[in-house]
MARBA-3410 file (N, C-alpha, C, O; in Angstrom, 1 decimal):
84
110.3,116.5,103.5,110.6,117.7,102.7,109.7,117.6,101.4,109.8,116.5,100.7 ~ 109.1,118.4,101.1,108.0,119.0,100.0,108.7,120.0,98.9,109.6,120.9,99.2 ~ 108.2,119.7,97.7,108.5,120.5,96.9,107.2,121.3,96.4,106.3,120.6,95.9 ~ 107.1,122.6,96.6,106.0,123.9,96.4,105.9,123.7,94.7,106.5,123.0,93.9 ~ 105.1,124.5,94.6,104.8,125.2,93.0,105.9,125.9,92.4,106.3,125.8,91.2
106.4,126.6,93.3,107.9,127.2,93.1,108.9,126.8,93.0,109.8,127.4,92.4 ~ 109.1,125.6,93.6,110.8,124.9,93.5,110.4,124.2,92.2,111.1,124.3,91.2 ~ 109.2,123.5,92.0,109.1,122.4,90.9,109.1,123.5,89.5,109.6,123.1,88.4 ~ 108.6,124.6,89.7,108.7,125.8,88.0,110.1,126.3,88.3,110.7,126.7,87.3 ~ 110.6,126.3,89.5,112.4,126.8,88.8,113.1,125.3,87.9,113.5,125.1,86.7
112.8,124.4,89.2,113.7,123.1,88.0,113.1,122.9,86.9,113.9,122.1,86.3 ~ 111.9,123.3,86.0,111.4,122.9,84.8,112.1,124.4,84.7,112.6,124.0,83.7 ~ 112.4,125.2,84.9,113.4,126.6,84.1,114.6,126.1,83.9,115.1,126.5,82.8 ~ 115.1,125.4,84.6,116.6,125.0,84.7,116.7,124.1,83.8,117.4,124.2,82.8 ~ 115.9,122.9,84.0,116.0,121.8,82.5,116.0,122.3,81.3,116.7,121.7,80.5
115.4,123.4,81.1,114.3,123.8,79.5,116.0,124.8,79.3,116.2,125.1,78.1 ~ 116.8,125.1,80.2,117.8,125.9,79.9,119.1,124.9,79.7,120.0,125.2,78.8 ~ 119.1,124.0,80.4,119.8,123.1,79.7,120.1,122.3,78.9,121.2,122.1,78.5 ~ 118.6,121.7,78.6,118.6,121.0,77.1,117.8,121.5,76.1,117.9,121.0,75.0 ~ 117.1,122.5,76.4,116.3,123.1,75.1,115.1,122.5,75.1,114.8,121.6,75.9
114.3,123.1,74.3,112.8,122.5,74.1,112.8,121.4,72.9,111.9,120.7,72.6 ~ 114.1,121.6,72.4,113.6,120.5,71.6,113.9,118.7,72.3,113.3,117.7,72.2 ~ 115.1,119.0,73.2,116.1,117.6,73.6,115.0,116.8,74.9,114.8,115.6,75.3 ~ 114.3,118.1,75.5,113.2,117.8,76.5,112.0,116.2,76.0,112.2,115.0,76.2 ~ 111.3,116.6,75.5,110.7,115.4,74.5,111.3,114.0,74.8,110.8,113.1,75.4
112.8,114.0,74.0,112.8,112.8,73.3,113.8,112.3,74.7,114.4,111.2,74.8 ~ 113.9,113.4,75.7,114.6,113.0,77.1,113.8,112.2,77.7,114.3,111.3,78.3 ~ 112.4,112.4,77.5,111.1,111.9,78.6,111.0,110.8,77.6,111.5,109.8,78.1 ~ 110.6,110.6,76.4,110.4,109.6,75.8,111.6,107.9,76.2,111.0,106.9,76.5 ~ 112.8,108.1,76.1,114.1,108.2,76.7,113.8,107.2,78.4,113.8,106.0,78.6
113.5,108.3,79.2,113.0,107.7,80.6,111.8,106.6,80.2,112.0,105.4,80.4 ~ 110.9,107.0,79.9,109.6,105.9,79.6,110.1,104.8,78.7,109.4,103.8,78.6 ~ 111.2,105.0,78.1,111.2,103.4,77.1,112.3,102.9,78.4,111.9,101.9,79.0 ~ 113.2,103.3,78.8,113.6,102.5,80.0,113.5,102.3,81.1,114.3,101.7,81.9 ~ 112.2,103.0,81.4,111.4,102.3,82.7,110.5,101.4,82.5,110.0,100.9,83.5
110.1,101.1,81.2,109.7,100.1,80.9,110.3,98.5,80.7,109.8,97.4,80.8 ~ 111.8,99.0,80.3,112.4,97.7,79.9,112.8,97.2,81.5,113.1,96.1,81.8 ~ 112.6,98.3,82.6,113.3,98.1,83.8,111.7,97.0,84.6,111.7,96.0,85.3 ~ 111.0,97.7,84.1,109.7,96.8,84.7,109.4,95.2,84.2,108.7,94.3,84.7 ~ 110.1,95.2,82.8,109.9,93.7,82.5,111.0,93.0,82.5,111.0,91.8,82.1
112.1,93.7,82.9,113.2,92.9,83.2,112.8,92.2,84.8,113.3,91.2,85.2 ~ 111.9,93.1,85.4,112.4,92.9,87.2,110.9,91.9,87.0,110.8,91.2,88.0 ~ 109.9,91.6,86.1,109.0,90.8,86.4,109.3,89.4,85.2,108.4,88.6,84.9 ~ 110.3,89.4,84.7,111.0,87.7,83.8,111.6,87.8,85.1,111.0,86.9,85.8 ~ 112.5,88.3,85.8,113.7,87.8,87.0,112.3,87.3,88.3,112.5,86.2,88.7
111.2,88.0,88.9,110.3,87.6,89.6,109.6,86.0,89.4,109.1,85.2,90.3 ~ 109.7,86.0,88.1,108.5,85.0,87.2,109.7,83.6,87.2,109.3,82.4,87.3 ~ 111.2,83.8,86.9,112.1,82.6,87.1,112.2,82.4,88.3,112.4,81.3,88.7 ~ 112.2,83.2,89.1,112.8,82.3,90.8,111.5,82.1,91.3,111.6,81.8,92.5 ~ 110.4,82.1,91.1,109.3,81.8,91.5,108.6,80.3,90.7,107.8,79.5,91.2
109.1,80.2,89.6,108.9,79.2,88.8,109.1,77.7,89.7,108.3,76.8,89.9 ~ 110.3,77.8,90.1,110.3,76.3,90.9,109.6,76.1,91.9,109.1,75.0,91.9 ~ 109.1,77.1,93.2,108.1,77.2,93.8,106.7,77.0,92.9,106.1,75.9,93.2 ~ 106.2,77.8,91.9,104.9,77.3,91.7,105.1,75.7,91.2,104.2,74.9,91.2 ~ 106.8,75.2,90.4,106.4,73.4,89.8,106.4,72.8,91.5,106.2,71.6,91.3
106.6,73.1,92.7,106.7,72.2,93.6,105.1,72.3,94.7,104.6,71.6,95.5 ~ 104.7,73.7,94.2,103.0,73.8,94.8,102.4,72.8,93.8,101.8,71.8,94.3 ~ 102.4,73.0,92.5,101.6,72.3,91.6,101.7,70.4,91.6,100.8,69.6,91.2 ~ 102.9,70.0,92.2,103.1,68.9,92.6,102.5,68.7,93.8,102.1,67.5,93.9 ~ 102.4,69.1,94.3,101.7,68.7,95.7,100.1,68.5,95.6,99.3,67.5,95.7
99.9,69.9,95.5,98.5,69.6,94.4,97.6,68.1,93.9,96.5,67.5,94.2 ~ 98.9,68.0,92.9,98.3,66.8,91.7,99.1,65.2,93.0,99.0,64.0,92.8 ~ 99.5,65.7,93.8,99.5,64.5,95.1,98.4,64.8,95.8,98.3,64.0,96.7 ~ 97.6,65.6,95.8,96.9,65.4,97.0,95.7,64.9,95.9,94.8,64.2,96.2 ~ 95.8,65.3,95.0,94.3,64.4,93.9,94.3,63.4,93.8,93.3,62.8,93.9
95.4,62.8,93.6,95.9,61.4,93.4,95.1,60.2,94.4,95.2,60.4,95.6 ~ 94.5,59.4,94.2,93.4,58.4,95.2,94.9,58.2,96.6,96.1,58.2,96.3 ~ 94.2,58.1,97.8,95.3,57.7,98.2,95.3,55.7,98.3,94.3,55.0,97.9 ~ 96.6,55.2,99.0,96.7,53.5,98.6,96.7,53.5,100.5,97.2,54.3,101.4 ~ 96.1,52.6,100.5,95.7,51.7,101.8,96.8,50.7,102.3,96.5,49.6,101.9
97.5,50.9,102.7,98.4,49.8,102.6,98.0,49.2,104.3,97.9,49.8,105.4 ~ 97.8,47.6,104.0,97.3,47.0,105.3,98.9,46.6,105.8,99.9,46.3,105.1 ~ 98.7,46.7,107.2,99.6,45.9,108.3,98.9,44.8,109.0,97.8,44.7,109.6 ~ 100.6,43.8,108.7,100.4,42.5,108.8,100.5,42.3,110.5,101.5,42.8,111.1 ~ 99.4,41.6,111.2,99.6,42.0,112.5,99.5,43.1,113.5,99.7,43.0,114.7
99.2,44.2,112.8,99.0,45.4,113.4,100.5,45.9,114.0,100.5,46.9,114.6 ~ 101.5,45.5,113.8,102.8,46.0,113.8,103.3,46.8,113.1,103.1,46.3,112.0 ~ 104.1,48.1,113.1,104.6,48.8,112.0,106.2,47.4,111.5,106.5,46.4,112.1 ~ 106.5,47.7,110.4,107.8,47.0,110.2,108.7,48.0,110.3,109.4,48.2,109.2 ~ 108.9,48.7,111.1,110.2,49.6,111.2,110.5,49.2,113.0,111.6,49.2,113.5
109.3,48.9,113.9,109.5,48.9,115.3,110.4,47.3,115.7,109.9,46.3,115.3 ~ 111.8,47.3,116.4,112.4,46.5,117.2,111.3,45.3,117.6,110.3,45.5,118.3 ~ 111.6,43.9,117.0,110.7,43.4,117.4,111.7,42.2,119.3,112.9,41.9,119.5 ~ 110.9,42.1,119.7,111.8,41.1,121.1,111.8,39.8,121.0,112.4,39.1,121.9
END
């Protein structure tokens, strides 16, 4: 469903008769200051739950830079395997 040239100039007739030309303005102004607070409210709440994800990519990261350590086995045996 589409709104024409004609549905959208009756509802700007209907608004301008219910709030006047002056209350119009500071209505829109109004909508724009709290669609704004709505936009940086929903991107602090995006930016904290995402926070622990990027400190646990960033850790992996600074592990995989890290030299890695050689550790030799004695005998060529793991020390976890059942020995007989």
């Amino acid at each position: 469903m589409t709104l024409g040239p004609m549905e959208i100039f009756l509802i700007l007739i209907v608004l301008l008769l219910l709030f006047g030309a002056k209350r119009i303005p500071e209505l829109a102004r109004s909508l724009g200051r709290a669609t704004q607070e709505y936009k940086k409210a929903k991107d602090d709440f995006l930016a904290e739950v995402n926070k622990p994800a990027e400190d646990v990519k960033n850790a992996i990261e600074s592990d995989k830079s890290a030299p890695a350590v050689n550790v030799a086995k004695e005998d060529g045996k793991d020390s976890g395997s059942a020995q007989s």
